[in-house]
VEXZA-835879 format. One record per residue (C-alpha): residue number from 0; residue in one letter; x, y, z. Coordinates in Angstrom, 1 decimal. Example, Ala and Ser with C-alpha at 12.3 -4.5 7.8 and 13.67 -1.06 7.14 Angstrom:
! VEXZA-835879
@pos 0, code A, c1 12.3, c2 -4.5, c3 7.8
@pos 1, code S, c1 13.7, c2 -1.1, c3 7.1
! end
This chain:
! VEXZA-835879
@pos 0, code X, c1 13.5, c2 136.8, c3 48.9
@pos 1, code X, c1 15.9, c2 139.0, c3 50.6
@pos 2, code X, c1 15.0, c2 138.8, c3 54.4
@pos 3, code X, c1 16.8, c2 141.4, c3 56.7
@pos 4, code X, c1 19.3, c2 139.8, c3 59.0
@pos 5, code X, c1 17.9, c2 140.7, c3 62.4
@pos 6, code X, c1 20.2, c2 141.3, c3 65.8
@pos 7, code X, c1 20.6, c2 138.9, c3 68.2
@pos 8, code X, c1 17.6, c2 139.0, c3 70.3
@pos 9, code X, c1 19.6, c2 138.7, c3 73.5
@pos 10, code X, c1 17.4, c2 139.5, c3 76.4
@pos 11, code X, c1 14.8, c2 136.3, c3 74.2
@pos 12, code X, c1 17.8, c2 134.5, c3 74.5
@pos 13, code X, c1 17.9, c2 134.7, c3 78.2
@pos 14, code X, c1 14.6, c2 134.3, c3 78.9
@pos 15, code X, c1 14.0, c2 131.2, c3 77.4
@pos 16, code X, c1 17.5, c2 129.8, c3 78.0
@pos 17, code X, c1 16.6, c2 130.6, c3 81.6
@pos 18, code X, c1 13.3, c2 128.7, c3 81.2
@pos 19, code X, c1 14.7, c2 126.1, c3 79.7
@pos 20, code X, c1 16.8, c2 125.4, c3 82.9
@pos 21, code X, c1 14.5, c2 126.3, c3 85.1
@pos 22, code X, c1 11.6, c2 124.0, c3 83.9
@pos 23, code X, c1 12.9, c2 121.9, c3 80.8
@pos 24, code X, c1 9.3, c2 120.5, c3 79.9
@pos 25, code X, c1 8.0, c2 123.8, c3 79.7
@pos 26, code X, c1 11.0, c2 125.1, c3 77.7
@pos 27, code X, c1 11.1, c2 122.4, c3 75.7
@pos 28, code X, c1 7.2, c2 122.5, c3 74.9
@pos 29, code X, c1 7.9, c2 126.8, c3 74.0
@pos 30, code X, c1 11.0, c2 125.7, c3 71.7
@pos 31, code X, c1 8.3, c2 123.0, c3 70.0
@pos 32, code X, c1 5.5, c2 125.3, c3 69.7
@pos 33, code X, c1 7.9, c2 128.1, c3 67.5
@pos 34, code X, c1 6.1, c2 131.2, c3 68.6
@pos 35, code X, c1 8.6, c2 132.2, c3 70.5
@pos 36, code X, c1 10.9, c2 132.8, c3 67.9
@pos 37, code X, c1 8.0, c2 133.5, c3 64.7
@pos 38, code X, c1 6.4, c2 136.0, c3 66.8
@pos 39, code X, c1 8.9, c2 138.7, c3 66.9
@pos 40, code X, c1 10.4, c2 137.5, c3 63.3
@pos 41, code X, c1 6.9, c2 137.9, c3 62.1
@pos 42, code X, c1 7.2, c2 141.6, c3 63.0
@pos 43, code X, c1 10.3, c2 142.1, c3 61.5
@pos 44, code X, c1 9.4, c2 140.5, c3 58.5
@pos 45, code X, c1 5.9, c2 139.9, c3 58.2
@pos 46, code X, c1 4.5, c2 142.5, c3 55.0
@pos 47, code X, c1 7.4, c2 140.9, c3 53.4
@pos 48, code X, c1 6.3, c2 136.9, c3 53.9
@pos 49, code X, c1 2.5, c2 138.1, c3 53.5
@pos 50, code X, c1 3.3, c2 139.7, c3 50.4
@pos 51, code X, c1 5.1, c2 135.9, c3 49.4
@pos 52, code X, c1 1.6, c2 134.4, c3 50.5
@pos 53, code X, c1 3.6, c2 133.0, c3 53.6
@pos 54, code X, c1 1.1, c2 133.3, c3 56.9
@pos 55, code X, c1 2.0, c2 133.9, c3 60.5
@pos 56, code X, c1 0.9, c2 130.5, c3 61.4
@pos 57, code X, c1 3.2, c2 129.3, c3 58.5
@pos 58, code X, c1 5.9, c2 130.7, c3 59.9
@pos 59, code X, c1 5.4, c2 129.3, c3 63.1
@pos 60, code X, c1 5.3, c2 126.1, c3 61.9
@pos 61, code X, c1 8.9, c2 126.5, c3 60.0
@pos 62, code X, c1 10.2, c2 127.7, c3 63.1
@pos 63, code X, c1 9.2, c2 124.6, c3 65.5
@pos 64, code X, c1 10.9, c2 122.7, c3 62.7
@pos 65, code X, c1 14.1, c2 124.5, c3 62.9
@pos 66, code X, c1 13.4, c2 123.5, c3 66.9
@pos 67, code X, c1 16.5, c2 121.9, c3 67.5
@pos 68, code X, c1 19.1, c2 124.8, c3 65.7
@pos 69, code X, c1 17.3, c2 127.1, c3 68.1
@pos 70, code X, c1 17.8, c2 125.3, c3 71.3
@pos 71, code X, c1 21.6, c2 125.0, c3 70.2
@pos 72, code X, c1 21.7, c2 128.8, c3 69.5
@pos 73, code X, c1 19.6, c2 129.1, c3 73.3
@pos 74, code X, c1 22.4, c2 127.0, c3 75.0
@pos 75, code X, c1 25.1, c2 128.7, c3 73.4
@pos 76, code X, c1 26.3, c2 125.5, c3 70.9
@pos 77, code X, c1 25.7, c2 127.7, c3 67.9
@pos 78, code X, c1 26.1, c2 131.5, c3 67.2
@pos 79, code X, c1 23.3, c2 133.8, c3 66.3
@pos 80, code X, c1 24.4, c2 134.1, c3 62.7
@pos 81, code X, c1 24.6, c2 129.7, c3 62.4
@pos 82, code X, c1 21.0, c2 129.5, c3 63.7
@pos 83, code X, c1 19.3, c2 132.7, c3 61.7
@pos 84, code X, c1 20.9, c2 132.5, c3 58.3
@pos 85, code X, c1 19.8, c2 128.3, c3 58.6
@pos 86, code X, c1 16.1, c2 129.5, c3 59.9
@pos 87, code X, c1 16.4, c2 132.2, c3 57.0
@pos 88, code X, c1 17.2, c2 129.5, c3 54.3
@pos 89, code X, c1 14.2, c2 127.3, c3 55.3
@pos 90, code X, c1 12.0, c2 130.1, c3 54.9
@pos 91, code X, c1 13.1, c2 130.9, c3 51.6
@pos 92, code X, c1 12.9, c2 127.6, c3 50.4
@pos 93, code X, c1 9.9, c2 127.4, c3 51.6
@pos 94, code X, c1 8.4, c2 130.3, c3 49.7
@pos 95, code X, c1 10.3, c2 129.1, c3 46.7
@pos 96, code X, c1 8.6, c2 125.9, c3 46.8
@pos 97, code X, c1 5.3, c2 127.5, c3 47.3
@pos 98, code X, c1 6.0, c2 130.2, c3 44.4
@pos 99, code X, c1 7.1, c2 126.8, c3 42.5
@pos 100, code X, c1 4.4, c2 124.8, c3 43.3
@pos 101, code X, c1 1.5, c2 127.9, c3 42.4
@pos 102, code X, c1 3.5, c2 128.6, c3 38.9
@pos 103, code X, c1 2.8, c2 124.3, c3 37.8
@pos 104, code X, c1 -0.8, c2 124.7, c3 39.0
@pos 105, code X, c1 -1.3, c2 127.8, c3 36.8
@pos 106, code X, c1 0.7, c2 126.1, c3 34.0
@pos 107, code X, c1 -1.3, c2 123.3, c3 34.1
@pos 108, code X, c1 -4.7, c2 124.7, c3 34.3
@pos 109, code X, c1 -3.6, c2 126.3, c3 30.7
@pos 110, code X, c1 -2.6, c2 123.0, c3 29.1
! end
């Protein structure tokens, strides 16, 4: 799946990077959580994933995986490029591995 490359969501950046210094539990519990990040993502690419059979909620969930590449990106240890083209990889392996995993169960109910 070709996902569009999306720009830097700079004033996002701020905003949490400012929470995150501000009140570190409650940045850290926001980084965690993934909506942060999904949310706008979602509306970027979200008739694409749903077409894949990807949810919302799924995305969310890849995103507070890829938790700790975000708060790198946040704190300036990564670039923008680094953190989404590794967040874009996980999501297409995960819709791979879903596309994979549907195909055997088809396969096998025709054996």
């Amino acid at each position: 799946m070709e996902l569009l490359f999306p720009v830097e969501p700079r004033s996002l950046k701020d905003q949490t990077r400012a929470l995150l210094a501000e009140q570190p539990s409650a940045g850290r519990e926001i980084l965690a959580r993934g909506d942060w990040i999904a949310s706008p993502l979602w509306q970027l690419w979200g008739d694409q994933l749903a077409a894949a059979g990807v949810t919302c909620e799924q995305l969310r969930r890849i995103a507070s995986g890829y938790e700790n590449e975000m708060r790198l990106w946040l704190i300036g240890e990564r670039t923008w490029e680094h953190a989404i083209t590794g967040f874009i990889g996980r999501v297409n392996r995960r819709v791979r591995t879903r596309s994979i995993s549907g195909s055997e169960v088809s396969i096998m109910q025709h054996v």
